[in-house]
C-alpha positions as CSV (number, residue, x, y, z in Angstrom):
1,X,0.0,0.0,0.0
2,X,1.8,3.4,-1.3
3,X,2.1,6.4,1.2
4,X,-0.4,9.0,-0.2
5,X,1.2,11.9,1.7
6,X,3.6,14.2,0.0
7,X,7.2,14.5,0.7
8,X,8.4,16.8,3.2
9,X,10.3,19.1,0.8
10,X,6.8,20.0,-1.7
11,X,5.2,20.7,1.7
12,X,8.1,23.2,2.9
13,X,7.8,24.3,-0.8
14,X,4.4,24.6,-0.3
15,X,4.7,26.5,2.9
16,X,6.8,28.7,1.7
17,X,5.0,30.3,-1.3
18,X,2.1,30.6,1.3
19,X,4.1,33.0,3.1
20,X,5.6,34.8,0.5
21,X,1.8,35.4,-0.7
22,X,1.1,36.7,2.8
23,X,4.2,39.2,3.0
24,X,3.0,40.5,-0.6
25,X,-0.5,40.9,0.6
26,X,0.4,42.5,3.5
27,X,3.3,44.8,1.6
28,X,3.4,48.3,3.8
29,X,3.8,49.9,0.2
30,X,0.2,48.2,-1.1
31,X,-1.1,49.4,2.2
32,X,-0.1,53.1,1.9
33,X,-0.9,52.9,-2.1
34,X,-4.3,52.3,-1.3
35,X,-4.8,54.5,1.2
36,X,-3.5,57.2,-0.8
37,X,-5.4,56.0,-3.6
38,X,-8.8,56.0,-1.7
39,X,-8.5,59.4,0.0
40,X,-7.4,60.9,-3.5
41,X,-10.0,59.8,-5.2
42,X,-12.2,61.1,-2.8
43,X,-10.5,64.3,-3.2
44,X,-11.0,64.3,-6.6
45,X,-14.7,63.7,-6.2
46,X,-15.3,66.7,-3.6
47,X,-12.9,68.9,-6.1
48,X,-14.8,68.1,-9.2
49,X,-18.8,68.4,-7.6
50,X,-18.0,70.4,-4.1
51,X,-20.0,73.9,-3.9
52,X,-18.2,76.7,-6.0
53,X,-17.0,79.1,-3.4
54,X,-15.6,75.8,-1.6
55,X,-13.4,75.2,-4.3
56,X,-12.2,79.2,-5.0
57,X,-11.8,79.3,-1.3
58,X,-7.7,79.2,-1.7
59,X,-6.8,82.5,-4.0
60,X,-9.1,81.0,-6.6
61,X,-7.3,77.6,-6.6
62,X,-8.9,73.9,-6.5
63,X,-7.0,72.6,-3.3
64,X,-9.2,69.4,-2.9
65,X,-9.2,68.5,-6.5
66,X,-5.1,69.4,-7.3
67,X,-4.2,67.6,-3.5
68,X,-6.3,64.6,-4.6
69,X,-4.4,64.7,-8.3
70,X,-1.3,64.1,-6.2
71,X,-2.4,61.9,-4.3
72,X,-3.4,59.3,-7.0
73,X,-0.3,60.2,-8.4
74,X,1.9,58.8,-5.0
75,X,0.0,56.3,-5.1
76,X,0.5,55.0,-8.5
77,X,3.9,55.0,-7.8
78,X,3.8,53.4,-4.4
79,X,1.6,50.2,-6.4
80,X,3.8,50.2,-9.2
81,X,7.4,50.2,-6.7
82,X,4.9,47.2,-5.1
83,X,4.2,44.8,-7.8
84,X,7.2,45.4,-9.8
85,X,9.1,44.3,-6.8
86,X,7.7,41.9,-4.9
87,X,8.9,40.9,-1.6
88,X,11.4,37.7,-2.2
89,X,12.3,35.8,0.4
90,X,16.4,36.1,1.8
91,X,18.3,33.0,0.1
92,X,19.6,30.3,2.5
93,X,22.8,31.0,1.4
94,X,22.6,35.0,2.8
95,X,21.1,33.8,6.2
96,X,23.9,32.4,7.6
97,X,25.5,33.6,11.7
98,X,23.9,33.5,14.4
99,X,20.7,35.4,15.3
100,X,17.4,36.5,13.3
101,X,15.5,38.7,11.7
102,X,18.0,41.7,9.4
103,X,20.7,42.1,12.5
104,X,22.9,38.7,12.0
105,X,26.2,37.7,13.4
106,X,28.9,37.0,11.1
107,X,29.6,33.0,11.3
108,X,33.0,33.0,13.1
């Protein structure tokens, strides 16, 4: 009778594209890209349909709509530095001495 469960290395495999999934969904730079891109579009909203002496309030200027404009803008970039580069994991080979996370000791 064959063993139906899967060698240890698929499941580590396995494991591990799990948790790159998670660090990419949880990028900070998705986070703040949405954020910005939320808020700017309601920005853009209250500049394009906002009563008229709301909008000329600032020397004549738009400030909601033009802060919004940047705003999408930031966060364009902040989604596009995302998913052009996602979060890779550190290779084996770099996580060598002693300790965790980015401060390591040098292996002696």
């Amino acid at each position: 009778m064959p063993d139906s469960t899967p060698p240890e290395p698929a499941r580590d495999e396995f494991d591990e594209a799990a948790a790159i999934r998670a660090a990419n969904r949880f990028d900070i730079r998705r986070i703040i890209g949405g954020l910005f891109t939320l808020y700017g579009v309601v920005l853009v909203v209250v500049g394009l349909v906002g009563a008229h002496h709301v909008k000329v309030k600032a020397s004549g200027i738009n400030v909601n709509l033009w802060t919004g404009i940047g705003m999408l803008v930031f966060a364009a970039l902040m989604l596009f530095w995302a998913f052009a580069r996602p979060v890779q994991p550190e290779p084996p080979e770099a996580a060598g001495g002693e300790g965790s996370g980015r401060l390591r000791r040098a292996p002696a």
